[in-house]
N, C-alpha and C positions, 0 to 999 in steps of 0.2 A: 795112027793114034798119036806118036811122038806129036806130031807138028800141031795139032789140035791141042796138046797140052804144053804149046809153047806160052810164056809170059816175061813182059820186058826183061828186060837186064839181065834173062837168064836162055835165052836162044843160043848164042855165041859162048857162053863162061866157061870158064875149065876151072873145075876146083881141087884143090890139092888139100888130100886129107892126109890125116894121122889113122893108121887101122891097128888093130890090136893083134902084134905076133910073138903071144908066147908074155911070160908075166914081165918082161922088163926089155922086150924090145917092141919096136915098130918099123911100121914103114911107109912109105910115100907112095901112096895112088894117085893118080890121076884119073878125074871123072871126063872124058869130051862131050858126055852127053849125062847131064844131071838128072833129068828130065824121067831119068831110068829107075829112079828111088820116089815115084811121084804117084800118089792112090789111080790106081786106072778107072776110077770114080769121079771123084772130086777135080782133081790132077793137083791135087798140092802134095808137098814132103809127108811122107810116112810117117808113120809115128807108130808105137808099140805099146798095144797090140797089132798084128799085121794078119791076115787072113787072106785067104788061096780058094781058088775052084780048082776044079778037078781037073782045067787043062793048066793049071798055075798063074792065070790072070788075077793081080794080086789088089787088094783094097784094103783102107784103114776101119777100122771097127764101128765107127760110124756112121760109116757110107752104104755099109751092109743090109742094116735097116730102112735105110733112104730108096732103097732098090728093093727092097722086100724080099730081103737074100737070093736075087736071080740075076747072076754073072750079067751086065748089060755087053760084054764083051761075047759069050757064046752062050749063055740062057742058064750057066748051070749053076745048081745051088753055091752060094758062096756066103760064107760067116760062120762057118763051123769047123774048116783046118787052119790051124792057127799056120804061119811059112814062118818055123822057129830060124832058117838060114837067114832070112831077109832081117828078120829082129836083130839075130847078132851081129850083122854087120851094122846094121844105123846105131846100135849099141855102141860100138867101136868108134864109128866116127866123128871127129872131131875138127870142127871147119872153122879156119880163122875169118874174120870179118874183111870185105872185100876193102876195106877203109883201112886196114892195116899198116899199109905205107904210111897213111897220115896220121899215125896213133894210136889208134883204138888196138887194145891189145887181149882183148874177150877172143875165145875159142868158143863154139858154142855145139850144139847137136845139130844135124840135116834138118829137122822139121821147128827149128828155133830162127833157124837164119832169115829167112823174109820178112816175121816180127822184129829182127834187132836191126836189120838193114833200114827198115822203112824209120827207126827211131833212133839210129845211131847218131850222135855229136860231132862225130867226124867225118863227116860226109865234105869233102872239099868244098871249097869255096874259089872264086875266079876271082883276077886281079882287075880293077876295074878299068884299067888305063885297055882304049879300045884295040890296041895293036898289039897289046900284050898277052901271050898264052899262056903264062903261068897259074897253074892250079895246086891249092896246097890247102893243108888247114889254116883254119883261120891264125893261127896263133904265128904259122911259118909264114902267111900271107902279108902279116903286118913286117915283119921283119923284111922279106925283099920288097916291097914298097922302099920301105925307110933308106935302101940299100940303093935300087934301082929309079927309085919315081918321085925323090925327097921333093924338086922344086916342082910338083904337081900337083902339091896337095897344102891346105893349111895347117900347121902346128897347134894347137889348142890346149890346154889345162881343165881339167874336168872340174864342173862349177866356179868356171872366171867366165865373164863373158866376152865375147868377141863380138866386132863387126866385119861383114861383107857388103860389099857393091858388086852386084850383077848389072851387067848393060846387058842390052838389047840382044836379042840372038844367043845370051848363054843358056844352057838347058842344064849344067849338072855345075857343082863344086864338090871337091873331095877334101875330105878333115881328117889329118888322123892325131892322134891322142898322144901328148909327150910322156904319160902317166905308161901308156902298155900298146901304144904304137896300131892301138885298133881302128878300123877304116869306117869313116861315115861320110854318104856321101849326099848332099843335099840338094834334091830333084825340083828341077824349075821347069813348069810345065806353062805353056800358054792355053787357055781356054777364050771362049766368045764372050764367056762374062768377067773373065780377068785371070788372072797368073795363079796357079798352085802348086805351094812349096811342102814340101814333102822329105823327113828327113828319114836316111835307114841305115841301118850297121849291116857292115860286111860279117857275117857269122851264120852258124847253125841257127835255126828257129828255136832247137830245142837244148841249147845253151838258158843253162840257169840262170846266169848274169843278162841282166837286162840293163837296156840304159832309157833314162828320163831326160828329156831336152824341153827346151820353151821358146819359142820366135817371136821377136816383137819387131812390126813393121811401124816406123814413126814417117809422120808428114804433118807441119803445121798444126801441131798440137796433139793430132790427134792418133793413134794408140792402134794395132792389131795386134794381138796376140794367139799364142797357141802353146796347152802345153800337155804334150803327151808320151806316149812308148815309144823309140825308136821300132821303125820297122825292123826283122832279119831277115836277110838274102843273100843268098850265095853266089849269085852273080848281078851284076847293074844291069837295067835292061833302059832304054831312055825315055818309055813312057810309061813310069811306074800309075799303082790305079791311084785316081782321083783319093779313094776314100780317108781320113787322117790328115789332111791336109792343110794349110792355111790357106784361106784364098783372098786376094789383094783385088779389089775393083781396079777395073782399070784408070780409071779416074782418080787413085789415091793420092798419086804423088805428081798430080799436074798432069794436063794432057801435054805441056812440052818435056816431062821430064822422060829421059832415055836411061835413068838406071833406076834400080829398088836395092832401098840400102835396109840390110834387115841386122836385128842383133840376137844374139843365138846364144844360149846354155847348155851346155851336155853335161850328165851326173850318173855317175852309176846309179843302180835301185837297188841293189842292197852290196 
């Protein structure tokens, strides 16, 4: 039954709790198999109320009625003994956020944790330089960048504009901000019907801070623009999606010209 009630990120995990011993002390559990506090219903985290069959295969209050109170584990009535042991213990525990290291300093209950993980802000972010294995939060990201990878990236001022020259064969440029040292990196993709430029911030998605940027492509008078949301991503991948994009004919800037010179704005949004 364990192995049927496996789900990502939580096969391998060892959690270390806080349990309740006694009114002013505690102590350190280790769970190797979490999997064991999980509805033999549903299979997700308990929650209380908790209910029991008669051979002790245990379900969340929910699930009870889903089955038509009949144990799918051995047939027998279940949704009418409450397992007040299993209640006290989810009661007690107290599970730090697997993001911990990178900040996030919330403790939350066993049947909270896959809602605050799947929405957590500090979910690491990856360094984009391709050789590099450093994973940190965003905030500690920007800082060994600046430390490690200074002459790989451009310097910028948020709402000054800049220019770049991409030649032929570049696929990415990395920016990061003199204002708060944050990473954006701007994706050059070739297509059949011409180049798409695509700008995105190293960050959580679900970071409140958002940033507004604008691209303008000139050639012989004549004008492309774009201006929208950076994307957020937590790691660079080299063929970000099409969608958001500017896209430059290929015909723009001369069929002999071998570079696209663009000028760029980044501005925080609020």
């Amino acid at each position: 039954m364990a192995d049927s009630r496996s789900s990502d990120g939580e096969k391998e995990r060892r959690r270390s709790v806080n349990c309740s011993r006694g009114k002013n002390e505690a102590m350190k559990v280790i769970f190797t198999d979490p999997q064991i506090l999980d509805c033999y219903i549903c299979c997700e985290p308990l929650s209380v109320p908790v209910y029991q069959c008669e051979n002790g295969h245990i379900s969340c209050s929910s699930c009870c009625s889903k089955v038509h109170n009949k144990c799918p584990s051995c047939s027998l009535a279940i949704g009418y003994i409450r397992c007040r042991a299993i209640e006290k213990v989810l009661e007690s525990i107290k599970i730090p956020c697997q993001n911990s290291t990178y900040g996030c300093k919330i403790t939350m209950n066993l049947n909270q944790i896959n809602e605050h993980e799947t929405s957590c802000p500090y979910e690491p972010c990856s360094c984009p330089i391709s050789d590099c294995s450093y994973v940190d939060s965003a905030e500690h990201l920007g800082s060994h960048f600046r430390k490690r990878h200074q002459d790989s990236a451009k310097s910028f001022l948020y709402n000054s504009r800049f220019t770049i020259c991409l030649n032929s064969g570049d696929r990415y440029r990395i920016f990061q901000a003199e204002n708060d040292d944050a990473l954006f990196v701007l994706s050059y993709s070739f297509e059949i019907f011409g180049n798409a430029v695509t700008l995105s911030r190293i960050g959580s998605p679900l970071c409140e801070k958002k940033f507004c940027y604008d691209i303008k492509a000139k050639s012989q008078g004549s004008v492309l623009s774009l201006q929208s949301v950076a994307n957020e991503i937590r790691r660079w991948i080299e063929d970000p999606p099409f969608k958001g994009s500017l896209l430059i004919p290929n015909e723009f800037f001369g069929s002999s010209s071998a570079q696209t010179i663009l000028e760029i704005r980044i501005w925080p949004s609020r």
